[in-house]
C-alpha positions in Angstrom: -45.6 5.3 5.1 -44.9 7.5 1.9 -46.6 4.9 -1.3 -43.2 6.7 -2.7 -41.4 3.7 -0.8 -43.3 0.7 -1.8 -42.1 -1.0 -5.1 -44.2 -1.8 -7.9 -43.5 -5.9 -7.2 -40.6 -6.3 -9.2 -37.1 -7.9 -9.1 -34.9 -6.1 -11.7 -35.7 -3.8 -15.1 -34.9 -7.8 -17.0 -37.4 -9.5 -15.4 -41.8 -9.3 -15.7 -43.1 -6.7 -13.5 -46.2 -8.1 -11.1 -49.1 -6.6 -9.5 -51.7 -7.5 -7.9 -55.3 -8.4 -8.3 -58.4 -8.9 -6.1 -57.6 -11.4 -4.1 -54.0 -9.8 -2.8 -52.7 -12.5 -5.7 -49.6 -11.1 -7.6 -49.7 -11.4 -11.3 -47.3 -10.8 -14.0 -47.2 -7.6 -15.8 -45.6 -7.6 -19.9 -43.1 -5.8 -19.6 -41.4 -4.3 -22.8 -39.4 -1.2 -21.7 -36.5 -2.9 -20.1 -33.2 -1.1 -20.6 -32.0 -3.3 -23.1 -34.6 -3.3 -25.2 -34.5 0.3 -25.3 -31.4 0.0 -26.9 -31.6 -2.9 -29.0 -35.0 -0.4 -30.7 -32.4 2.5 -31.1 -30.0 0.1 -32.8 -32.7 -1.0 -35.4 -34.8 1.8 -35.5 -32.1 4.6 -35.9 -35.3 6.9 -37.4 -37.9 7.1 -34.5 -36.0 10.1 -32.7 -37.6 12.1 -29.9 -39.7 14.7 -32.2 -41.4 11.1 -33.8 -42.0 9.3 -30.6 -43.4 13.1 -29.4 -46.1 13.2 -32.6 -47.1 9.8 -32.3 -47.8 9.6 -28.5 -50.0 13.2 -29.3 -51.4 11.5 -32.2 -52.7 8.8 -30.0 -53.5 10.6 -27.0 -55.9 12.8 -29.7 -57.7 9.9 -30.9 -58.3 8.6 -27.8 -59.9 11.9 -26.6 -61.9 12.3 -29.2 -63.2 8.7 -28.4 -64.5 9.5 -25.5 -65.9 12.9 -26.7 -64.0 15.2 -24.5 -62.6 18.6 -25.7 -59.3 18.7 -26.3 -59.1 22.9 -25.7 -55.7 22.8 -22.7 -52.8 23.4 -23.9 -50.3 19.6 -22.8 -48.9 21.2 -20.0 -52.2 22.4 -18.8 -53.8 18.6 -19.2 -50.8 17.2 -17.0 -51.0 19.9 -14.3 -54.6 19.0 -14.1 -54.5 15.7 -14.1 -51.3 15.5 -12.0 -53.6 17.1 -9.2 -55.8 14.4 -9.8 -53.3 11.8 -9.2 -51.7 13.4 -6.6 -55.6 13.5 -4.9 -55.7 9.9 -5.5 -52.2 9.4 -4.3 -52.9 11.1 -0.9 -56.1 9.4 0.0 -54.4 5.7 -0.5 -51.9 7.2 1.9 -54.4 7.9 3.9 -53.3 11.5 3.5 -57.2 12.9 2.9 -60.6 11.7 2.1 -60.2 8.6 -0.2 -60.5 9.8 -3.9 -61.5 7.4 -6.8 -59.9 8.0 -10.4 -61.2 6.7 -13.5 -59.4 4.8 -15.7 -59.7 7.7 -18.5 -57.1 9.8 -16.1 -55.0 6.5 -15.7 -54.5 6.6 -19.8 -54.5 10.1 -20.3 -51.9 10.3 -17.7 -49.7 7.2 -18.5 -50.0 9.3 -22.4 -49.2 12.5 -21.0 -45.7 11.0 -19.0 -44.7 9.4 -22.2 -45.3 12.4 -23.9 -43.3 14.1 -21.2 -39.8 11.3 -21.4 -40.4 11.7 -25.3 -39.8 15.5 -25.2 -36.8 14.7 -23.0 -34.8 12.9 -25.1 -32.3 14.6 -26.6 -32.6 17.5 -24.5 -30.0 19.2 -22.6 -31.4 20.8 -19.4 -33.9 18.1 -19.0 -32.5 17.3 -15.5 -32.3 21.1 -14.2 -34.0 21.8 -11.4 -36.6 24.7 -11.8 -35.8 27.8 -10.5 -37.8 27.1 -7.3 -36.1 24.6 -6.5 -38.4 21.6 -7.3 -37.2 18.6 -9.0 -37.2 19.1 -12.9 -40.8 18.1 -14.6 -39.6 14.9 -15.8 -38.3 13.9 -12.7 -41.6 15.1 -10.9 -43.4 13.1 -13.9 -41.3 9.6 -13.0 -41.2 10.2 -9.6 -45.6 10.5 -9.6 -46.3 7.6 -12.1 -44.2 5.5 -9.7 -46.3 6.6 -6.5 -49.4 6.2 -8.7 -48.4 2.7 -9.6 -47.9 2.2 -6.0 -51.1 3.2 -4.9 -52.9 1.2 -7.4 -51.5 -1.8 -5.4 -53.4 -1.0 -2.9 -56.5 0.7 -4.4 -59.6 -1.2 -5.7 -58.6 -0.2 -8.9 -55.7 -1.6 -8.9 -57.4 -5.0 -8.4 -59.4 -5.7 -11.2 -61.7 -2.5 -11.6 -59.3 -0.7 -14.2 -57.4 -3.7 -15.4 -56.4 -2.2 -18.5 -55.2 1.2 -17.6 -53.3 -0.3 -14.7 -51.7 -2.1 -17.3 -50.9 1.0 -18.9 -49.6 2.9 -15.9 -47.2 -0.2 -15.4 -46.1 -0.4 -18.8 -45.1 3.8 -18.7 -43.3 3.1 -15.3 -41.1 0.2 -16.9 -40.0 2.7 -20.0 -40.0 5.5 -17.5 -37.2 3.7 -15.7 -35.0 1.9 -18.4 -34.9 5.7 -19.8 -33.9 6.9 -16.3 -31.3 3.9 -15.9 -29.9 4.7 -18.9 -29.5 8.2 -18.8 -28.9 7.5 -14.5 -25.5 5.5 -16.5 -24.6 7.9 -18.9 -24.2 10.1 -16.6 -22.3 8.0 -14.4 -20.2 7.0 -16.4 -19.6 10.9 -18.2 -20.1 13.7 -15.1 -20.1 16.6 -17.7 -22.6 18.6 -17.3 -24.2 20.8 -19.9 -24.9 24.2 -19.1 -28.5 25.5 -19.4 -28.9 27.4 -22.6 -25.2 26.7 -23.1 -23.8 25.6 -26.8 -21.2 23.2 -28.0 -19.4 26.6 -29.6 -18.9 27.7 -25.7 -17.1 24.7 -24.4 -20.0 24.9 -21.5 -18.8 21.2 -20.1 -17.1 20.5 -17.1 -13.6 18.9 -16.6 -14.4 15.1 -16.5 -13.6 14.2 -13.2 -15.4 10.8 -12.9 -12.2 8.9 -12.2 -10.4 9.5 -8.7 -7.7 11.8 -8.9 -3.9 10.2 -8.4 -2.1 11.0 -5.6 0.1 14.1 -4.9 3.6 13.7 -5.3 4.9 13.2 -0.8 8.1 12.8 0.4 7.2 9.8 2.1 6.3 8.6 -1.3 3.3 6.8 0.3 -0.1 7.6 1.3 -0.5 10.9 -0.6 -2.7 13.9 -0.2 -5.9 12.9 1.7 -7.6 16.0 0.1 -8.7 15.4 -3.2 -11.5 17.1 -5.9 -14.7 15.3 -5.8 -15.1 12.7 -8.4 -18.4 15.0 -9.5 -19.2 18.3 -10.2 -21.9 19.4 -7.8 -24.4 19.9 -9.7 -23.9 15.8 -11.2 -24.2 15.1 -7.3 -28.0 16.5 -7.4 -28.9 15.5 -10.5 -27.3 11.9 -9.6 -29.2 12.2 -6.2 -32.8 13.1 -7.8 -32.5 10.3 -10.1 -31.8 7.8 -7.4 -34.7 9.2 -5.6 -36.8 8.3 -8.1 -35.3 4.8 -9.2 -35.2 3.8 -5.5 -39.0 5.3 -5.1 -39.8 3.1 -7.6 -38.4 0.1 -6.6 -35.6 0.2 -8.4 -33.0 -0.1 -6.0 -31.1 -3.2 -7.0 -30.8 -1.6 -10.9 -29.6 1.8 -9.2 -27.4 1.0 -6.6 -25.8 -2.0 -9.1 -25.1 0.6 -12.1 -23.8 3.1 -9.1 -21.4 0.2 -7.6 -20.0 -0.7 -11.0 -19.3 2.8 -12.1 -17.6 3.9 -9.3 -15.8 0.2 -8.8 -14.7 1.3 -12.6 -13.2 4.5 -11.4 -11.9 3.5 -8.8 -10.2 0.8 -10.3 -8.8 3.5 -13.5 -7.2 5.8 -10.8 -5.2 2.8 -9.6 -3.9 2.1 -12.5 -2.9 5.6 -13.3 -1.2 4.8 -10.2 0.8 1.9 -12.4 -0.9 -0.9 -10.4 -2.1 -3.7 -12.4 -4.1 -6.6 -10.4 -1.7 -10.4 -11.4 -2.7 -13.4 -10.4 -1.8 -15.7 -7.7 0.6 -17.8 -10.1 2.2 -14.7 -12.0 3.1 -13.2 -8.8 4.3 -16.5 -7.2 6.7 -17.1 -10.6 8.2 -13.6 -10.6 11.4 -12.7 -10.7 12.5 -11.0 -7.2 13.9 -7.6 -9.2 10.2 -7.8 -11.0 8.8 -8.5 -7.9 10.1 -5.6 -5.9 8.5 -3.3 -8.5 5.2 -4.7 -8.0 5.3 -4.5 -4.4 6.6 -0.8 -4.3 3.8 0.2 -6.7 1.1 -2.0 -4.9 1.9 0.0 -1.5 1.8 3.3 -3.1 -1.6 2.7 -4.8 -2.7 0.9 -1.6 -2.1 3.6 0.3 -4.2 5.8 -1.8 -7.0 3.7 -2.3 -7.1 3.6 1.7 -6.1 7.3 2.4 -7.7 9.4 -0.7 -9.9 6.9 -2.3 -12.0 5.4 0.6 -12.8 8.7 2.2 -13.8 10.3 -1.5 -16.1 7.1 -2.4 -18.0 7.6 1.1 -18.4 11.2 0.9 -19.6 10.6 -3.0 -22.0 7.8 -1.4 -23.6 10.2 1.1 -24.5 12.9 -0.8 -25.8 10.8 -3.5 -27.9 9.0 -1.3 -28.8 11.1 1.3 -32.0 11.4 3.8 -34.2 8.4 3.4 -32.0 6.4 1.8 -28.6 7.4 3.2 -28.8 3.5 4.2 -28.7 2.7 0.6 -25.6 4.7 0.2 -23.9 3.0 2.9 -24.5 -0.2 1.8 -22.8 0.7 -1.5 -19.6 2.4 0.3 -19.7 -0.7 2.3 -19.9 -3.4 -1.1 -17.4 -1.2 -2.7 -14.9 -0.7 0.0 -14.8 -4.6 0.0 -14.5 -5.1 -3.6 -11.8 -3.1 -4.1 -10.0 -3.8 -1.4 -10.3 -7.8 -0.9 -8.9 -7.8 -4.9 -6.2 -5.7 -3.8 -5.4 -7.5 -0.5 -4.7 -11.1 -2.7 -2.0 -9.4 -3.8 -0.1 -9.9 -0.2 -1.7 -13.2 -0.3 0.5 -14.1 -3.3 3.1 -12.1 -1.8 3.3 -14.5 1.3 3.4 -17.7 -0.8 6.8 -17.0 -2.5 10.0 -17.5 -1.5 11.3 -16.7 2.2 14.5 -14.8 1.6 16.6 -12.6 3.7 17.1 -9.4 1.2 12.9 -9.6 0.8 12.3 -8.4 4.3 11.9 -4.8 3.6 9.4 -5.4 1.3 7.5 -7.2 3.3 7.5 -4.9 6.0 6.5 -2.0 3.8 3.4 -3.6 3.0 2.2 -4.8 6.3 2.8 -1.0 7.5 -0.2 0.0 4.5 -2.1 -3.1 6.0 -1.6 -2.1 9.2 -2.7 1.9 8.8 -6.1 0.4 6.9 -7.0 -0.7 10.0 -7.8 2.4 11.7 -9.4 3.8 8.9 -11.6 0.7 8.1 -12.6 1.2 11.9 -13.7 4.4 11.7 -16.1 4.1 8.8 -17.4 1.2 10.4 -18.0 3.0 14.1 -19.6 5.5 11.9 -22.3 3.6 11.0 -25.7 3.0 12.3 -26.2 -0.1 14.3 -28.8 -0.9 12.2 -27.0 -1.1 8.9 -26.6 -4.8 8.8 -25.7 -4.5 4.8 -22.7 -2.0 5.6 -22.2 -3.8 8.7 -21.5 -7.4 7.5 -19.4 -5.8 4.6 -16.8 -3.6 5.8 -16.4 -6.1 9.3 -15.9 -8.7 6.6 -13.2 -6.3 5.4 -12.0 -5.7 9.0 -11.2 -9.2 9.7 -9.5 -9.8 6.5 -6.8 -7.3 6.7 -6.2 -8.6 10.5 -5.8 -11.7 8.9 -3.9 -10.1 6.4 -1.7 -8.5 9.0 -0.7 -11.9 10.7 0.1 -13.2 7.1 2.2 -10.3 6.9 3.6 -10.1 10.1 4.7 -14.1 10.4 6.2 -14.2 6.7 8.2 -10.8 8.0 9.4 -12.5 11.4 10.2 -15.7 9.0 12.2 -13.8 6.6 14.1 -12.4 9.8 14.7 -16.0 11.2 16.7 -16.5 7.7 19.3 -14.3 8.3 20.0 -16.5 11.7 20.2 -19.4 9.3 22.1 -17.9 6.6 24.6 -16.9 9.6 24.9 -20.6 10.9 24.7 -21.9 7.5 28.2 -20.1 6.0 31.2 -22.3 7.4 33.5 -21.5 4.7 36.8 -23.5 5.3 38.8 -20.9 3.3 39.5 -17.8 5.7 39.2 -14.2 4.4 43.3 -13.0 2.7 44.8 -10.6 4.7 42.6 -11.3 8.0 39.7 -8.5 6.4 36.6 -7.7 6.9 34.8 -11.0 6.3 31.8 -10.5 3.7 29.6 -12.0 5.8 30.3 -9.4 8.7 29.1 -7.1 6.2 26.4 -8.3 5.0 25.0 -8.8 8.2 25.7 -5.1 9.8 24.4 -3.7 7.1 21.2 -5.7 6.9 20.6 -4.9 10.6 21.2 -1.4 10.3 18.3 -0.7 7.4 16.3 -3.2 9.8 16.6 -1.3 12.4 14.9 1.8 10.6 11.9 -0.1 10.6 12.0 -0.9 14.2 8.9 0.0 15.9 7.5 -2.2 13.1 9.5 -5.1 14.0 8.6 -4.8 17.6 5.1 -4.8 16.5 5.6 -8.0 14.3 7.8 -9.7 16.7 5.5 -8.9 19.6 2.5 -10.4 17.8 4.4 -13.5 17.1 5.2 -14.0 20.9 1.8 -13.2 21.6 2.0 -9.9 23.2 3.5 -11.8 26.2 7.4 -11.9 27.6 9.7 -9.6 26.9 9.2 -5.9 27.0 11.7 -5.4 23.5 11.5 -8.8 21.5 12.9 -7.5 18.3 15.8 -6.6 21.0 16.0 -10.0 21.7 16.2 -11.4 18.5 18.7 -8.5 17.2 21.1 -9.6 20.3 20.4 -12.9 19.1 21.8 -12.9 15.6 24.9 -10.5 16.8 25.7 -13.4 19.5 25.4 -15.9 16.5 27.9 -13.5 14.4 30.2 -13.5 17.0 30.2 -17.3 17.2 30.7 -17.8 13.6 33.5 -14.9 13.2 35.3 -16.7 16.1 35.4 -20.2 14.2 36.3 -18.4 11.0 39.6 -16.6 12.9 40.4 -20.4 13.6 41.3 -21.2 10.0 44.0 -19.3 10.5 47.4 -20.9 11.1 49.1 -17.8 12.9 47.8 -16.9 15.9 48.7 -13.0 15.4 46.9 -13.0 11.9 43.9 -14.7 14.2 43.6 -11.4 16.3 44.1 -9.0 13.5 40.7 -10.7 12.0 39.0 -10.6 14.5 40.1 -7.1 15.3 38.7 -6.0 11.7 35.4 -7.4 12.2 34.5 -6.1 15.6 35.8 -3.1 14.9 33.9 -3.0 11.6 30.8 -3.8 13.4 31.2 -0.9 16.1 31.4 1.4 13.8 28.5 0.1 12.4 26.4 0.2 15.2 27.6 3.3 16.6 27.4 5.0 13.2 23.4 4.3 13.3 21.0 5.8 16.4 18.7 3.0 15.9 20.5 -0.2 16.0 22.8 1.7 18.8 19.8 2.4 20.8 18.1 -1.7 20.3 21.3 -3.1 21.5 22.4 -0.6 23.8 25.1 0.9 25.5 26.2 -2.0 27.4 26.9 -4.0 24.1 29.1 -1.3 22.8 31.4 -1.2 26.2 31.2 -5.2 25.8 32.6 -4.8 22.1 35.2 -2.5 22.9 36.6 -4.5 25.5 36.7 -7.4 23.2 38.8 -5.2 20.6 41.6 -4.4 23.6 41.8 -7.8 24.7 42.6 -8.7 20.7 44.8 -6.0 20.2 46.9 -7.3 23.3 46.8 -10.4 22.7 48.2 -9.5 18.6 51.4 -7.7 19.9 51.8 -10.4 22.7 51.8 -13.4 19.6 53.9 -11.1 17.8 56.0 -8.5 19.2 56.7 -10.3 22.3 59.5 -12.4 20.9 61.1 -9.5 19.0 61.5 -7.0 22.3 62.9 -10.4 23.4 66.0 -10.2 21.4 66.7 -6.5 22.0 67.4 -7.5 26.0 70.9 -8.0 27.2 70.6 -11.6 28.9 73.9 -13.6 27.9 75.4 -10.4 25.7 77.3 -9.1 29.1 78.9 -11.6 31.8 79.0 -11.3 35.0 82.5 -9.4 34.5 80.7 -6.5 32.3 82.4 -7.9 28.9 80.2 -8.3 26.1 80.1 -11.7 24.4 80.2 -11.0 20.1 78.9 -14.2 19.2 75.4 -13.7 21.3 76.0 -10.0 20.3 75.8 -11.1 16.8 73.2 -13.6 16.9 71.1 -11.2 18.3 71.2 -8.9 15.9 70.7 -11.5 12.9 67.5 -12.7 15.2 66.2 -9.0 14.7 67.1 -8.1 12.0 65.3 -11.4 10.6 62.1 -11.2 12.6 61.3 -7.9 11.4 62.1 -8.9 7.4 59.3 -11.6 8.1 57.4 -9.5 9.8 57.3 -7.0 7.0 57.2 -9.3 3.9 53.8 -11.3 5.8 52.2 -8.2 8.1 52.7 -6.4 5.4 50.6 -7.8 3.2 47.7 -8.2 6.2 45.0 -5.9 5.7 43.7 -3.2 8.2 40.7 -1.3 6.2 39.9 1.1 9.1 42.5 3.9 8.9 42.0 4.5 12.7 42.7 1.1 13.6 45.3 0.6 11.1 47.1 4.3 12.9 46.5 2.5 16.7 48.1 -0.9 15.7 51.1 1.0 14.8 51.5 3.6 16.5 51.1 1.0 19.6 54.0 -0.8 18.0 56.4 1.5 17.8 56.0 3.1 21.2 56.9 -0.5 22.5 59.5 -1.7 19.8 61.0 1.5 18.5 62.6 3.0 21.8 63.8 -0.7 22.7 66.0 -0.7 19.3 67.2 2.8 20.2 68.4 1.7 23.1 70.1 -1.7 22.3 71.4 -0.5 19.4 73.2 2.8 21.5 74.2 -0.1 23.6 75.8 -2.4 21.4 76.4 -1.1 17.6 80.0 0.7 18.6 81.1 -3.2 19.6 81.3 -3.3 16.0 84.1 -2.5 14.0 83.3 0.1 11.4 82.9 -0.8 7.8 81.7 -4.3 6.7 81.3 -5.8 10.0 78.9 -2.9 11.2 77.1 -3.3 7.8 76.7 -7.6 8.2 75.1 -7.1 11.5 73.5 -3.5 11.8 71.5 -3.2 9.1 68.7 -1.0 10.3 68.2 2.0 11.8 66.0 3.1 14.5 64.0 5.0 12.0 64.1 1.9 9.7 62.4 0.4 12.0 59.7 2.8 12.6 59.4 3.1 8.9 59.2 -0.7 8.6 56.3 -0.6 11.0 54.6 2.2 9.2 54.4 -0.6 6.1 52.8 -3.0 7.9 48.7 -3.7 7.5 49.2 -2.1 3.8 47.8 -5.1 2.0 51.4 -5.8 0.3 53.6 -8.5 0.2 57.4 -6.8 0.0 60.4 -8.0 1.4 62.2 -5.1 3.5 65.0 -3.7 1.7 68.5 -2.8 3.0 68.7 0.2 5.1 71.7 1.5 6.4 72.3 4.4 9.5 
């Protein structure tokens, strides 16, 4: 096992740091380098900069040399190449690596001096994480990363026990500054990916673009998920220098502090590009007291952002996660895709939660449905992260199947409160029995409401199969939203032919219920996807309905009209034609078509094709009948006033007349005259 991997028995850079002594005991370490007292020191202390930490830690590294009586002739990076050999010798025979090597505790200081000296050169420097040319990691890093592994092996050396108590001590002490310096300059740079260029200047603009926050969405038609490819979050070169300085944290032991500043950070970014996105997290009780307009607004933004956070934001925060923590510790890395993925997501998920709790309302539906379409597509992509990972990976496991179940339990939420809100347009239809029918026998308001509900429902049909189907349990009928949608036109029907009962004229009856099934085939036909739900069948059903009305209309109105134009009791048996009936006939007519022009004419026909049938039906039936009882009878009429008293309208008064009727005005015919 690489001594790399074992941690220096400690919990977190706040707490004591422990070793162990001679009899495998632990014991508690001082330890006064934790990342916030780093910066409380740099808040009080504004005048110890790098250059006087640098003097002082050669100051004492001199005196303690000259102590000892050793010459003092290397240049600094001469003594910590030597003595890093002579760690790393050490190092490698506790590893059991090579031949067991002792070190004295004289290395242990002047080592544990010479990495301070190292860090204190550091700060303030620009290229300090550059990797040389070779490609090794940059000297500090190599510096951190080795006093870790030293510290390491000292828990398992007999120097580590008790032998070099002091030194050990020492070592310990330069591994707890070593990391709060690399946790905070691990969160600077985090939380501010620009990289400085080696050698570069301020006067240069050497920085990169800060991309640390998750860039929004391209603009789709669809208005939705978004374009899944999307700039890294990092430069590369932050990657590596973000990926050496986990190395070393995690080598250390310092896994909980690293993988806890990664998680925040990116949960902070992520977080930032959804609200560029507009979408603010509310609370249960905000949501639940929001206005519907106000409401709709949220939902629309939450499904767009949603979307991206599932489609672009996911897929960026895993690739970010595997490069940073890649090889050894790619489990680490997945553990933190997994945490975050389920952070981010749960807090968005309550959203729907709050969602589901308001009010059940017909015009809400489409909402609904939107977001249980971007609950539903997460699932495949949850699924896929989640096949992707090792068995093994219990962490990453048990968070993103956590996240799995909730947006399938999401999803029913969704899907019931969507098949609810669908059952309330069946009640609002057996709910409205207004006793005050529609003027003019019109379209009723409810017939329109109700087409045109099902006809933007039907766009989302494959969805509402889906929802209906998982409310039935998967089991019965093969097209359940097909059911349901024959369902609420049956109840339509029912309460259209109650309403046409508030009228008191039978004719006026037809003509409404000739408006509103015409009204709703051209509704259905006018849309493929309602049409194709309810099916050809329905349409022919419909159509036969509008004859039969249509008939029945002319029969309750027209019928006794052609009645007066026949010649029964005019002409007796002897051929002579009888005035008085004559006459009387005529008044009938002439009567029954002012009435039928001062009421029909003020009945409404919207459709302009309908409106052209019903009277062009008419006047095929009434018109030629006139003709030919008035070419019959008019010349038994002496001319002048008599003709005028009795014959008041022409054939083509008639016809004209006809072409009045369904207008939507209330006139009284006027006198007309051959």
């Amino acid at each position: 096992m690489d001594s790399r991997s074992q941690a220096p028995y400690k919990s977190s850079s706040f707490s004591p740091a422990t070793t162990r002594d001679d009899g495998g005991r632990t014991r508690e370490v001082d330890r006064n380098f934790s990342l916030g007292a780093l910066r409380d020191k740099r808040d009080h202390h504004p005048h110890h900069g790098g250059a006087a930490r640098e003097q002082a830690i050669k100051e004492e590294d001199e005196q303690e040399e000259a102590g000892e009586g050793t010459a003092g002739g290397h240049g600094d990076d001469a003594d910590l190449a030597a003595l890093s050999a002579e760690i790393d010798a050490f190092i490698a025979g506790q590893d059991g690596e090579g031949a067991p090597v002792t070190v004295s505790e004289a290395t242990l200081e002047k080592f544990a001096s010479a990495v301070e000296l190292v860090i204190a050169r550091s700060e303030g420097a620009e290229d300090k994480w550059a990797a040389e040319p070779s490609g090794e990691p940059s000297p500090l890093l190599a510096a951190i990363a080795r006093v870790a592994a030293l510290s390491s092996a000292l828990g398992k050396s007999p120097e580590g026990g008790g032998k070099h108590t002091a030194a050990v001590h020492r070592v310990t002490g330069v591994l707890h500054r070593a990391m709060a310096f690399l946790e905070d300059e691990y969160h600077a740079l985090l939380e501010d990916p620009r990289v400085p260029k080696a050698g570069g200047s301020e006067q240069g603009g050497a920085h990169e673009p800060d991309r640390c926050v998750l860039p929004p969405p391209a603009a789709s038609s669809d208005g939705g998920a978004g374009n899944k490819e999307s700039a890294p979050p990092y430069p590369a070169e932050t990657v590596e220098r973000l990926r050496a300085m986990a190395d070393a944290m995690i080598a250390a032991g310092y896994t909980t502090e690293c993988t806890q500043m990664f998680l925040v950070a990116r949960r902070n970014a992520f977080d930032a590009a959804l609200q560029g996105l507009g979408y603010e997290r509310s609370n249960i009780d905000d949501v639940v007291k929001m206005a519907w307009e106000a409401l709709e607004a949220e939902i629309v933004t939450w499904t767009k952002a949603f979307r991206h956070a599932i489609n672009v934001g996911l897929s960026t925060e895993h690739d970010l996660c595997t490069r940073v923590f890649a090889g050894r510790h790619a489990a680490v890395g997945r553990g933190i895709f997994a945490d975050l993925a389920r952070c981010v997501m749960l807090r968005m998920l309550s959203f729907t939660e709050a969602v589901a709790m308001t009010k059940r309302a017909a015009e809400r539906l489409f909402k609904v449905l939107d977001m249980y379409e971007a609950v539903r597509d997460a699932s495949p992509v949850v699924e896929a992260f989640l096949s992707a990972d090792e068995p093994g990976a219990e962490r990453s496991n048990s968070a993103l199947s956590e996240l799995k179940s909730e947006i399938a339990s999401v999803r029913a939420r969704l899907s019931e409160s969507a098949a609810a809100i669908f059952r309330e347009l069946e009640g609002s239809i057996r709910a409205d029995a207004g006793k005050q029918p529609v003027p003019g026998g019109a379209v009723h308001p409810l017939t329109r409401y109700v087409m045109n509900y099902l006809k933007y429902a039907c766009e989302y049909n494959s969805t509402l199969e889906q929802v209906f189907r998982e409310q039935h349990g998967g089991a019965g009928d093969d097209s359940p939203f097909s059911s349901q949608l024959m369902e609420v036109m049956e109840l339509l029907h029912g309460n259209l032919e109650a309403k046409s009962r508030l009228y008191k004229d039978p004719a006026l009856s037809n003509i409404f219920l000739m408006n509103n099934g015409r009204y709703m085939l051209q509704k259905i036909r006018g849309s493929p996807e309602i049409n194709a739900m309810l099916g050809e069948a329905w349409a022919r059903k419909q159509s036969t309905s509008l004859r039969q009305y249509h008939k029945n209309y002319q029969r309750e109105t027209w019928s006794r009209v052609l009645g007066l134009l026949r010649d029964d009791g005019v002409i007796t048996v002897k051929g002579h034609v009888q005035k008085p009936v004559l006459k009387e006939k005529f008044k009938q007519f002439n009567a029954a078509m002012d009435e039928i022009h001062r009421t029909q004419g003020a009945w409404v026909v919207g459709d302009e094709q309908l409106q052209s049938e019903l009277r062009v039906s008419i006047a095929a039936v009434v018109v030629p009948a006139y003709r030919s009882f008035l070419g019959r009878f008019a010349q038994h009429f002496s001319a002048g006033r008599q003709t005028e008293k009795y014959v008041k309208l022409s054939a083509e008064d008639v016809e004209a007349i006809i072409d009045e009727l369904f207008d939507g005005n209330a006139t009284s015919m006027v006198r007309r005259r051959t």
